[in-house]
C-alpha positions as CSV (number, residue, x, y, z in Angstrom):
1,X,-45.4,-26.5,65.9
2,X,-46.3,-23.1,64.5
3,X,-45.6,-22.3,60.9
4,X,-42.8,-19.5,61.7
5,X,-40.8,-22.7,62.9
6,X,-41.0,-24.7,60.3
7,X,-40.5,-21.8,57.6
8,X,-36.7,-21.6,56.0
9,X,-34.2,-19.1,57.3
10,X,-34.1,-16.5,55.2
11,X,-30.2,-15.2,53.8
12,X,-29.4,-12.2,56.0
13,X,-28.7,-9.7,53.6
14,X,-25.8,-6.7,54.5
15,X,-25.3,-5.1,51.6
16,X,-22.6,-7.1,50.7
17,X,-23.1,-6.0,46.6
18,X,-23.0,-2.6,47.2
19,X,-19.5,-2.8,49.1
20,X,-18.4,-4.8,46.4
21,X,-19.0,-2.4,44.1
22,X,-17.8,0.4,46.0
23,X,-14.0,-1.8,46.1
24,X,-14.2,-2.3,42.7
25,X,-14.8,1.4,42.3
26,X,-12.1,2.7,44.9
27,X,-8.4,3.3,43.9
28,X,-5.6,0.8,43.8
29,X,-3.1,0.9,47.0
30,X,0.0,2.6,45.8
31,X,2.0,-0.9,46.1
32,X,-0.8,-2.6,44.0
33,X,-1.1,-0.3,40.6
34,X,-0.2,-2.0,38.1
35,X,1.3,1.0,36.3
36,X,3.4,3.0,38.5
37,X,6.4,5.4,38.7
38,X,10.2,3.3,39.1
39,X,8.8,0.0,37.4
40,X,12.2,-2.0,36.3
41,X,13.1,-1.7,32.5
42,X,16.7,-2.6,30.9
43,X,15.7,-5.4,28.8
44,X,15.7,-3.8,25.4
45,X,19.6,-4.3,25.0
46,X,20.2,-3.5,21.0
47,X,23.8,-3.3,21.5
48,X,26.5,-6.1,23.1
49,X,28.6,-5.4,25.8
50,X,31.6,-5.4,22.9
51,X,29.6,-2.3,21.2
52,X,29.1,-0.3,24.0
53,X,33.0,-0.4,24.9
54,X,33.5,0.7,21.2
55,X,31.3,3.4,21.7
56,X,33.0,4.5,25.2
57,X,36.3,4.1,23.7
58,X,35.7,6.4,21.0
59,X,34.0,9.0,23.6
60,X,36.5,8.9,25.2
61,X,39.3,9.2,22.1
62,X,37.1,12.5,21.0
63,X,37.3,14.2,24.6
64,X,40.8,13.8,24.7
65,X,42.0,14.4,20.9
66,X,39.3,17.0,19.8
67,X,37.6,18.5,22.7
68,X,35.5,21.5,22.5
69,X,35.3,25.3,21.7
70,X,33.1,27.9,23.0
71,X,33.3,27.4,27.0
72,X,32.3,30.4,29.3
73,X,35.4,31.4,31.3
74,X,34.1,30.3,33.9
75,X,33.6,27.0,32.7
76,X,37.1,26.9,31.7
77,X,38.1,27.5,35.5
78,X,35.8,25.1,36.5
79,X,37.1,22.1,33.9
80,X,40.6,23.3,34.1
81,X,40.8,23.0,37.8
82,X,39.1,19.3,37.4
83,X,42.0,18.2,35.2
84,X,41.0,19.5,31.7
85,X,43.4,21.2,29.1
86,X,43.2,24.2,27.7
87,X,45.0,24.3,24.2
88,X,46.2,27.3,22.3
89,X,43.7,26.7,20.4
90,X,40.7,27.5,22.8
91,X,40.1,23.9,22.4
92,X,39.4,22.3,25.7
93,X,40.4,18.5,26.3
94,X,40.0,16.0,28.9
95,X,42.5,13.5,29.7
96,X,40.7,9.9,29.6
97,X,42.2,9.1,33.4
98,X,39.7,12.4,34.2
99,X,37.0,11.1,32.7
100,X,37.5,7.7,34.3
101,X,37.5,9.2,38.0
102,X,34.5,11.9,37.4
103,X,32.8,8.9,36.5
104,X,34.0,6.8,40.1
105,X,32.9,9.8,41.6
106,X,29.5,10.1,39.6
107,X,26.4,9.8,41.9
108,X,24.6,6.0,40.9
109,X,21.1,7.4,42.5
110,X,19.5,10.1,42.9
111,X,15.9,10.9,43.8
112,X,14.0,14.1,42.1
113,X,11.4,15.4,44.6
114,X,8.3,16.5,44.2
115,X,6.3,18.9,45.9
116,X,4.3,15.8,47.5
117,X,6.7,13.0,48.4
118,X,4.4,10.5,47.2
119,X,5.6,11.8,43.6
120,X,9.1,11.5,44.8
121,X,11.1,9.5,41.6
122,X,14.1,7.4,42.5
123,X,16.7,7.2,39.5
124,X,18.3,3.8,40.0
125,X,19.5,0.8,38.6
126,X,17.0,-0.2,36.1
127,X,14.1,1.7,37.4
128,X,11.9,3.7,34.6
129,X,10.2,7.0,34.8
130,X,7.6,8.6,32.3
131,X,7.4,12.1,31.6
132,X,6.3,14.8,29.0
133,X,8.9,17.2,27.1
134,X,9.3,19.5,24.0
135,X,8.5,22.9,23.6
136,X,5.8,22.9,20.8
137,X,4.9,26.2,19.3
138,X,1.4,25.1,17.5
139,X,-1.2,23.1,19.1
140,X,-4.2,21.9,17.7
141,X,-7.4,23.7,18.9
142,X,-9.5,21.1,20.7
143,X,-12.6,23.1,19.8
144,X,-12.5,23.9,16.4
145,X,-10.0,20.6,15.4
146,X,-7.1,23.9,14.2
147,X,-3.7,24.3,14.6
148,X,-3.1,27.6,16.6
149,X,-0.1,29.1,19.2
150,X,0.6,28.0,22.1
151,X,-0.2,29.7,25.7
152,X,0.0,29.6,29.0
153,X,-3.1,28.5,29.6
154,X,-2.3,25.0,27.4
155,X,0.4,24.5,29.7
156,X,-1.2,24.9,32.5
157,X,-4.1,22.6,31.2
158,X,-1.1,20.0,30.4
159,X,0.4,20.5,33.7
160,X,-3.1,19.7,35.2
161,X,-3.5,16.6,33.3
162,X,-0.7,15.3,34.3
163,X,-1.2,15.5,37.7
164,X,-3.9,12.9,37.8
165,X,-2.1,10.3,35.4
166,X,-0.6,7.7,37.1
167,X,1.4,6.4,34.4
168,X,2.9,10.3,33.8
169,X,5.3,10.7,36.2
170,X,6.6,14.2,35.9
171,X,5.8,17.1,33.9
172,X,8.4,19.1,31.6
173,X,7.1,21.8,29.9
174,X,5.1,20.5,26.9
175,X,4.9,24.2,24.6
176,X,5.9,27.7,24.3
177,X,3.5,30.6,26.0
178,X,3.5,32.1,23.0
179,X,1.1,35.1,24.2
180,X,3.8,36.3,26.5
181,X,5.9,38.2,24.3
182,X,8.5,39.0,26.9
183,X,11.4,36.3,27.5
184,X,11.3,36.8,31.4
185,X,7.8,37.0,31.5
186,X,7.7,33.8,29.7
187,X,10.2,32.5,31.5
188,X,8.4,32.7,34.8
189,X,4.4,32.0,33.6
190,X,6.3,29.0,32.4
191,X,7.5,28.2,35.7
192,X,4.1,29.5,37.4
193,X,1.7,27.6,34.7
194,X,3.4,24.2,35.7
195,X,3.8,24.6,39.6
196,X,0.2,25.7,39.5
197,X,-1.2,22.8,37.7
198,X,0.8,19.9,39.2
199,X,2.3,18.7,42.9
200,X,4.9,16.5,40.7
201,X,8.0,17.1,39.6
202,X,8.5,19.9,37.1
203,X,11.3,20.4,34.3
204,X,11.5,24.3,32.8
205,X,14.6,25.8,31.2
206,X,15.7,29.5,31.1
207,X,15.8,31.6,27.8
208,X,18.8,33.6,29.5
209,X,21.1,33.0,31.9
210,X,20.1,36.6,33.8
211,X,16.4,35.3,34.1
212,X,17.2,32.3,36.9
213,X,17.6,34.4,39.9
214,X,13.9,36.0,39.1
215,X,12.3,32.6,39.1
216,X,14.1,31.2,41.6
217,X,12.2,34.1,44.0
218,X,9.1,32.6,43.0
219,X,10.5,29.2,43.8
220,X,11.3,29.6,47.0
221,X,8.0,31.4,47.9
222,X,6.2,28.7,46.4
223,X,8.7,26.0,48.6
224,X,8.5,28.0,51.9
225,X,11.4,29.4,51.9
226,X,14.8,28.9,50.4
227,X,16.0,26.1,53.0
228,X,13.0,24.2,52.3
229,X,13.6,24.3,48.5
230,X,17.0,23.1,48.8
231,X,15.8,20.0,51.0
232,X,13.0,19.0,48.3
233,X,14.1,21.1,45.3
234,X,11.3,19.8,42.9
235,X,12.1,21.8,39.8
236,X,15.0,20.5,37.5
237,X,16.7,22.4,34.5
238,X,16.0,21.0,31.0
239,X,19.7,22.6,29.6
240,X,21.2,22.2,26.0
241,X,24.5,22.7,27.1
242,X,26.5,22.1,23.6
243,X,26.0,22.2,20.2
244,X,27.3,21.4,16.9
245,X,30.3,21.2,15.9
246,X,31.6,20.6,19.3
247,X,31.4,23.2,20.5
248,X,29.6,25.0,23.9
249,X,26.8,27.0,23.7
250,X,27.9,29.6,26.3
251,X,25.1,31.4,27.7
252,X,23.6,27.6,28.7
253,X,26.5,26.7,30.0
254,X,26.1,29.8,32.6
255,X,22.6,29.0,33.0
256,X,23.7,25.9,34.2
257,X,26.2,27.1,36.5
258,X,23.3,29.4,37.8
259,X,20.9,26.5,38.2
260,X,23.7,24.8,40.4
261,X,24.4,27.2,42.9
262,X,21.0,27.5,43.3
263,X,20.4,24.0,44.2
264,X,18.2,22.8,41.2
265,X,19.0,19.4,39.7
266,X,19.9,19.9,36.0
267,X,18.9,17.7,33.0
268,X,21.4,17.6,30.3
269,X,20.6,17.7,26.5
270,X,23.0,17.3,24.0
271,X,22.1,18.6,20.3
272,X,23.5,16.0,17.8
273,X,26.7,17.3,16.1
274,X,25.7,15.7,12.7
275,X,23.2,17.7,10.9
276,X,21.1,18.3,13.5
277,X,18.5,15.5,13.9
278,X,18.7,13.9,10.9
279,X,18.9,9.9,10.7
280,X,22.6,8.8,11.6
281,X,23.5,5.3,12.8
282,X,23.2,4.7,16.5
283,X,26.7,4.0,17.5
284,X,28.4,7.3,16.0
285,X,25.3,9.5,17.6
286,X,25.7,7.3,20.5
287,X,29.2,8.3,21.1
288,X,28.8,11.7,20.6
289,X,25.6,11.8,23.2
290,X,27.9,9.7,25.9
291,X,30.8,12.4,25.3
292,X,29.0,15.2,25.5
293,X,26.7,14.3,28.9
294,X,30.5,13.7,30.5
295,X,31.5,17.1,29.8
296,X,28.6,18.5,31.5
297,X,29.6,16.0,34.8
298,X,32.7,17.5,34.6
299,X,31.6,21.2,34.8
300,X,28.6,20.6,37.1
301,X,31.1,18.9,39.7
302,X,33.4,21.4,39.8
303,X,31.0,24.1,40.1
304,X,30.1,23.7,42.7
305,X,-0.1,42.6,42.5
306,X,-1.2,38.4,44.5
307,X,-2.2,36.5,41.6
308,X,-5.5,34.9,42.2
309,X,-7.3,32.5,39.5
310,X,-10.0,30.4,39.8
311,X,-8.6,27.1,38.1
312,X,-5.7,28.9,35.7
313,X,-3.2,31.4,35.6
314,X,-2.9,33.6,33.0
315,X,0.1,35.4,32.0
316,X,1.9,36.5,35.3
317,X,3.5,40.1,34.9
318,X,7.0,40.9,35.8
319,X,6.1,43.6,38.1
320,X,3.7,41.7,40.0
321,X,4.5,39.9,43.2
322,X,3.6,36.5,42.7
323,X,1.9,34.8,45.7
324,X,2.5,30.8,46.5
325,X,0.9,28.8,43.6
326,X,-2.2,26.8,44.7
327,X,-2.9,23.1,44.5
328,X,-4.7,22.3,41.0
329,X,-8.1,21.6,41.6
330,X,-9.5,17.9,40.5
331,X,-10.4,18.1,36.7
332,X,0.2,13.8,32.4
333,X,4.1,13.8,32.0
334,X,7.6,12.0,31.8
């Protein structure tokens, strides 16, 4: 019997550590990431059942009693036509039967889109979203370790960032483009800087009600067309809509209205009616955050030269016809 018979088999080898390594290496299947958009939260619960009722209760005690100053006439159409009072006062008040069915006839999900579905956010039940906000005027410099303004290109950068996060959901604007001294122009590199930097959805706000019907033009290039933005509209409006005391702050409620009948989800913010944002125990602030967002259900249900840059946009000019922005190129928010 020759030697090569009686010799050991050798272990067939097939590279099976390098495709090992190369699972290990590749990205998680969307169902198996362990940190992902719409995980369930609600279990924080710092207040009983018995304190949230006092809390709605008195909301709904200050709508009805106090009401608010200061709404656009058109929001006083709008309201009054739902149900609301107007008192000789100027004073407008809502009746607590009105509040109860707005709130029947309140959507309980609703899904903001982004320009990829696979960033597509469901608001449901329990289900909990990350994102970025503020509007910072300083950053600090990440080359020389200084604070300095804010610009377009930082948001942009953020907006970038974000994009290949997974546990940042959807980007709001983060500062100020403080090198575009124009409010329009801001306005819409704003608007430009984000949608450049990030297929997600985006949160902007308007510093006057005249400048939504300019950046909605470069919304609908960048969505294809109006029809297709109102199908996916993936840009929602961050809006303080009322402001202390108790009062609306007009030219956001238009905005708003604006923002509306343009087809853009809004996102309502609520400045706190007792010394701004100082400390204040949670049930009072509570109460007047829960009254306030109703108001704005209440209005919003009634009413019914090609820029070209390599990896950033810098500040877009008014006069400029601004092309569809492009997808960011490989390089976070809630």
């Amino acid at each position: 019997m020759s030697d090569d018979l009686c010799a050991p088999a050798r272990a067939r080898r097939s590279g099976g550590r390098a495709a090992r390594v190369a699972v290990r290496a590749a990205p998680l299947e969307e169902g198996k990431r362990p940190v992902r958009a719409g995980l369930p939260g609600g279990q924080y619960a710092p207040l009983s059942e018995a304190a949230v009722q006092r809390i709605h209760q008195a909301a709904l005690e200050a709508l009805e009693v106090i009401g608010l100053a200061n709404a656009p006439a058109s929001g006083v159409e709008a309201m009054v036509g739902a149900g609301a009072i107007l008192g000789e006062d100027g004073r407008l008040r809502y009746p607590r039967a009105l509040v109860e069915d707005m709130l029947a006839k309140a959507a309980r999900g609703i899904t903001l889109h982004g320009r990829d579905p696979r960033h597509d956010l469901l608001l449901e039940g329990t289900r909990v979203h990350y994102g970025t906000a503020g509007a910072a005027v300083h950053v600090v410099d990440p080359e020389t370790n200084a604070y300095r303004d804010s610009t377009a290109q930082d948001l942009h950068d953020a907006a970038r960032l974000v994009q290949h996060l997974d546990n940042v959901h959807f980007f709001q604007r983060i500062c100020v483009c403080r090198d575009v001294t124009d409010n329009f122009e801001m306005d819409i590199n704003t608007l430009y800087g984000a949608l450049a930097g990030t297929m997600k959805h985006v949160g902007t706000s308007f510093s006057d009600p005249s400048h939504v019907a300019g950046c909605m033009d470069l919304i609908h290039m960048v969505a294809g067309g109006e029809e297709a933005w109102r199908a996916r509209p993936f840009v929602s409006n961050s809006n303080c809509f009322v402001v202390p005391p108790m009062k609306f702050a007009e030219e956001s409620c238009i905005t708003m209205e604006h923002c509306i009948r343009a087809g853009m989800p809004v996102l309502l913010l609520s400045a706190g009616q007792a010394r701004g944002a100082n400390p204040r125990p949670s049930r009072p602030r509570s109460c007047r955050r829960w009254r306030n967002v109703w108001r704005a259900w209440s209005m919003s249900m009634r009413s019914p030269p090609v820029i070209r840059r390599s990896s950033a946009p810098g500040p877009l000019s008014a006069t400029c016809a601004p092309a569809p922005c492009p997808a960011a190129a490989p390089s976070r928010r809630c």
